[in-house]
N, C-alpha and C positions, 0 to 999 in steps of 0.2 A: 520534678526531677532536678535534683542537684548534684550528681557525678555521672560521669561518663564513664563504663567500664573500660580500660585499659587494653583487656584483651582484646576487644573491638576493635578500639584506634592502633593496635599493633596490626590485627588482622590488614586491616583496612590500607597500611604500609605499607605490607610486605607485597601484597595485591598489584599496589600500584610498582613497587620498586622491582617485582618481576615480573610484572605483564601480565599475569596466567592465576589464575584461581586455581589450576592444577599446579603449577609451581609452588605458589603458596601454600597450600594446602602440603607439600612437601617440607618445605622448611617450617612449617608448626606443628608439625606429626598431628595434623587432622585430616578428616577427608573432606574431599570435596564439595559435596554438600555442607557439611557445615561448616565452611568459609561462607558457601552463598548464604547461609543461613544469618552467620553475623552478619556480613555486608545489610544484610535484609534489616537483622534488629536494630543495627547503628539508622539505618536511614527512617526507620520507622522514631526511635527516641529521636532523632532530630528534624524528622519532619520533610525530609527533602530528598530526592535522589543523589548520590554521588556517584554516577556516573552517566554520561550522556550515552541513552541506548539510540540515538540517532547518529552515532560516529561510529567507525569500527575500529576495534582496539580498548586500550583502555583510556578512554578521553576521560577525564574530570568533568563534571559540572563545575560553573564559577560557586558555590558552594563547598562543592566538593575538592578543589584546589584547596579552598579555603584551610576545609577541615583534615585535609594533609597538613598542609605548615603550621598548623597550632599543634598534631597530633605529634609530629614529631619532635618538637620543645617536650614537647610533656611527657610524651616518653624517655627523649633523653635526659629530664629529670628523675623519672619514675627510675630511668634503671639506675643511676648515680645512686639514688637512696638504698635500691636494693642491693646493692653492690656493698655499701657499709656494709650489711649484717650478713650475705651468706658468701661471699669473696673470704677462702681459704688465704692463712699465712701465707706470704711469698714461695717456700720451700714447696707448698702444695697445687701450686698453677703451675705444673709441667700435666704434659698429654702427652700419654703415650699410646701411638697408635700402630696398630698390628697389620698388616696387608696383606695377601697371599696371593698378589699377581704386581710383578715389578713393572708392568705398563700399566696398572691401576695407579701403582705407588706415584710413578709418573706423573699422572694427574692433579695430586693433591696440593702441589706448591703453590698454586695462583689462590684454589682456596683458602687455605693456612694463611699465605699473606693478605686478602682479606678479612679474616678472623679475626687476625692480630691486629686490626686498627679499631676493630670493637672490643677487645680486651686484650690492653698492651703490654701488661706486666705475664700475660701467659708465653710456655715456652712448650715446642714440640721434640719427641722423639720417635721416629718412623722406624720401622724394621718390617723385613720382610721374611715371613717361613711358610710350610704349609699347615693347613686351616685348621687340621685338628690340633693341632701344637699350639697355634692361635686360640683356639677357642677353649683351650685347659686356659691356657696363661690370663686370659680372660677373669674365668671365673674366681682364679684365686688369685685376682686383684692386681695381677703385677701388668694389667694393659688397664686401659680406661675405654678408649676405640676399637675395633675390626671391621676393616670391610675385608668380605671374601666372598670368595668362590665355594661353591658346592652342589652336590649332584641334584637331590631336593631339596624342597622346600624346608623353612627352617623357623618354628614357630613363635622362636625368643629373638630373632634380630628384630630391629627398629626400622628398619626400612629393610624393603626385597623385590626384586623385579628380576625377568627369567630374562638373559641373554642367548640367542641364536651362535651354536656352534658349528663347524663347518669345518671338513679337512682342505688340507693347502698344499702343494706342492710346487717342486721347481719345475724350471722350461726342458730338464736332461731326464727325469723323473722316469721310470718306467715299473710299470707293477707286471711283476711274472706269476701269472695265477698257479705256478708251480710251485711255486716258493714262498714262506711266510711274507707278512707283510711290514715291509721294513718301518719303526717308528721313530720317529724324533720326540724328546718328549722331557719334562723335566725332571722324572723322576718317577717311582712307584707309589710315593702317599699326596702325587698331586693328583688335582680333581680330571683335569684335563686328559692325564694317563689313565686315570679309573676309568673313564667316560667311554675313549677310548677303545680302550680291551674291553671293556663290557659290551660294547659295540660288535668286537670283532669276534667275540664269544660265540652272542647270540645268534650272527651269522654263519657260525661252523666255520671258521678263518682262526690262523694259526696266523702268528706274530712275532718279532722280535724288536727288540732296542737295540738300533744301531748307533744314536746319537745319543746323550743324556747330557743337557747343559744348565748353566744356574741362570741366563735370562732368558728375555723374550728376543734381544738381539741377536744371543746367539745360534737360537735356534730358528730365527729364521735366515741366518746365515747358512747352517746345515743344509736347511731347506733348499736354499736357494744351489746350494753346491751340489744337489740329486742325491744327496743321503737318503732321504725317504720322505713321509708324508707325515702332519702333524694335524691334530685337531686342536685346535683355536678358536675364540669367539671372532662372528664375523667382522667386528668393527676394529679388533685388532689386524685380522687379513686387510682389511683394507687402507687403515692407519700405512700397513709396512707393504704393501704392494705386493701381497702375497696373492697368485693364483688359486682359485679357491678349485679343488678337484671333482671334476665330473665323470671318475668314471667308476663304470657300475657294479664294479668289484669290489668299492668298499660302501658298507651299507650307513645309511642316514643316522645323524647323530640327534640324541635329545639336548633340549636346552638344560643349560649350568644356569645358576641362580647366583646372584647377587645378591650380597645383601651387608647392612653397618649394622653391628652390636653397640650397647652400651654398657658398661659394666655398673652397678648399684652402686651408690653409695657417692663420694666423693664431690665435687664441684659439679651439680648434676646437670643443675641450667647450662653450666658451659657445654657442656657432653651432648646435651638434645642439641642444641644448637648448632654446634658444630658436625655432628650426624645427618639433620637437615642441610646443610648448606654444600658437605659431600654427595648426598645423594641426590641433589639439584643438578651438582657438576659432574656428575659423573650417568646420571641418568639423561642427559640433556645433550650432553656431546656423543660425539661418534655418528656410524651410520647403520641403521637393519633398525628394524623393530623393536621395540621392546614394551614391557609391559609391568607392571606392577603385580604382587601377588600379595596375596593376604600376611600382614607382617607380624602377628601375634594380635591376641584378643584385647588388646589395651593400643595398641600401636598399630590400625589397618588404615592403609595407603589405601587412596581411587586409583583405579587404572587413570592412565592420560588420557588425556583428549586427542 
């Protein structure tokens, strides 16, 4: 043996710089097994364990330290090289990326500023619409990124996990089983509105839009003034201190899906990378449940651990 394959000692990285084989396995768009898989092959070409299974966490063996700090010189030369030949003119390292929930959008600024200290001549452009407007602009090229919302599952994002949705209301709140059921919501082509009324469909309930606003602050400002009742994902109810609503006149919501696109073609490494390293922070914070779903046949995510 005279080389050490790369993708190994990147594996082997990202491993130790997030703690989690499931993490990792997130920002390489692999699954989980096969991170343990490399881990396996790397220690197998070098003969030694790198990692002490008599510690808990991710302890190193004194080898295994080792073959960190050599691993990451050489990859930060590996990428310098690779950086020569597929690093697009200056004019083409902008990212523009599409959101279609402004407390997702939220999110993304701590990411993006770690992004940019691994590629610093890149620049960002964020906008926020809803998912279907996103997902045309997508395809013909004028986004690079999307993360969105939507009802199911979605066979060409790059990463997808289902978020628990739940209705919220205020402390003044009152539902009249006489009277349609008042909504807050941001509109007719969000996912959240569809969910919704398809909800209140199916249970023979009759509805209205009392409130229709362009963030997530201000409807839960609505909310909180007794306007009426909104479904939201739960980690967003409880980000903004929303009572989540228990009564049994409005009937049980399904989960909305998450999920980041990538668009073909253009600065692609940057794209995977930066799609992993969103769906790390964004699948990782907040509070309820969540899960991974099968994210296209070229791109399937492990559930978490």
């Amino acid at each position: 043996m005279t080389n050490i394959p790369t993708d190994l000692l990147r594996t082997l990285v990202t491993v130790v710089d997030l703690g989690s084989f499931t993490k990792a396995a997130v920002s390489l768009g692999l699954t989980q097994p096969a991170v343990s898989a490399q881990i396996k092959r790397l220690q197998l070409l070098l003969g030694g364990e790198m990692f002490d299974r008599s510690m808990q966490g991710m302890s190193l063996t004194p080898q295994g330290k080792m073959v960190v700090s050599y691993a990451r010189r050489l990859l930060s030369i590996n990428d310098q090289i690779v950086r020569l030949s597929t690093m697009a003119p200056r004019a083409e390292l902008l990212i523009r990326i599409g959101v279609s929930s402004d407390y997702i959008a939220s999110m993304l600024s701590g990411v993006l500023g770690q992004f940019r200290m691994r590629w610093p001549d890149i620049r960002f452009v964020v906008r926020t619409d809803y998912f279907d407007s996103l997902i045309r602009e997508l395809r013909y090229g004028n986004l690079d990124l999307l993360v969105g919302l939507f009802p199911t599952p979605e066979p060409d994002a790059r990463h997808s996990w289902a978020e628990e949705v739940v209705w919220v209301h205020g402390g003044t709140t009152r539902l009249d089983r006489d009277r349609p059921i008042p909504l807050v919501t941001y509109g007719e082509p969000c996912a959240y509105h569809r969910l919704a009324v398809a909800a209140l469909k199916g249970a023979g309930l009759s509805w209205e839009d009392v409130f229709i606003g362009p963030s997530t602050a201000s409807l839960c400002g609505a909310v909180r003034a007794g306007l009426g009742v909104m479904a939201i994902m739960r980690r967003v109810a409880t980000d903004c201190g929303m009572a989540v609503c228990e009564d049994s006149a409005l009937p049980s919501l399904p989960d909305l899906y998450c999920g980041i696109f990538v668009r073909e073609g253009g600065v692609r490494s940057a794209y995977d990378q930066l799609a992993g390293d969103i769906a790390v922070a964004i699948y990782g914070s907040g509070h309820g449940a969540r899960k991974f779903v099968a994210a296209g046949a070229a791109h399937k995510t492990s559930p978490a651990a």
